[in-house]
N, C-alpha and C positions, 0 to 999 in steps of 0.2 A: 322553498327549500334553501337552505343557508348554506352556504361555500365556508369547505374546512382548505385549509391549506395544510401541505405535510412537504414535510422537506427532507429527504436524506442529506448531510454532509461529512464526508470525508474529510479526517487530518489525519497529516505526520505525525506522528511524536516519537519522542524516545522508545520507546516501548513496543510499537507498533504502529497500524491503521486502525484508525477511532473512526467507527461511525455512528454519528448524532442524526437521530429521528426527534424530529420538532414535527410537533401540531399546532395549528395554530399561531396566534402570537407571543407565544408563552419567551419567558426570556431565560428560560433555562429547557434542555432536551428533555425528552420525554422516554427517551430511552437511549443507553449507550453501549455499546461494543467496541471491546479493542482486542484484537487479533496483532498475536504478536509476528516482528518481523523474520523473527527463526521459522516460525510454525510454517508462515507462507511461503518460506523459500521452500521448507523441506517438502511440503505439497507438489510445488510447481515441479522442483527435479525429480522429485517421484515418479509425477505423471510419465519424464521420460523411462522410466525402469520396466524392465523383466528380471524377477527375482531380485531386487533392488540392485541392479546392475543397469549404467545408463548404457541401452543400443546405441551398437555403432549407425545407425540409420538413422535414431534421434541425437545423436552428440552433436551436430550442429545446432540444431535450435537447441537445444539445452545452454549449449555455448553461448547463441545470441543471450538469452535471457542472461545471462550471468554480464554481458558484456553490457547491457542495455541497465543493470544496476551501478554497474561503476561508473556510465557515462553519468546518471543520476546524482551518486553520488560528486562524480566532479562537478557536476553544474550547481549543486547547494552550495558547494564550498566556491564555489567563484561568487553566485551570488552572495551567499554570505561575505563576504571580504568586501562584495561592492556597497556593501549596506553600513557599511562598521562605521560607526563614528569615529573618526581620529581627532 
């Protein structure tokens, strides 16, 4: 029996989360998706809703999430600035 390798990989991009399914050793994916990054916020806050209104019971973690993006976002931007060529 011959062994396939498959690999899911997740990137950033502008746009969204790309994910790349590779088979094998192929040097290009075999298949791709990219899920933009509006789509999945507005999913995640959603989840907290009744009648699209975020519960005062979920407004916390609603909050976390929202707060656990900006920490993200500051950590690109730090990384990024330690990466820059000057």
């Amino acid at each position: 029996m011959k062994k396939v390798e498959i690999d899911i990989t997740p990137w950033l991009g502008e746009e969204g989360i790309t994910s790349s399914l590779w088979f094998g050793n192929n040097g290009e994916p075999s298949y791709e998706e990219t899920l933009p990054y509006n789509m999945l916020i507005d999913q995640t806050l959603q989840s907290y809703t009744l009648r699209r209104v975020i519960r005062n019971i979920d407004y916390n973690d609603a909050e976390a999430f929202v707060k656990s993006l900006e920490a993200a976002a500051a950590y690109a931007r730090t990384r990024l600035e330690e990466m820059r060529d000057v």
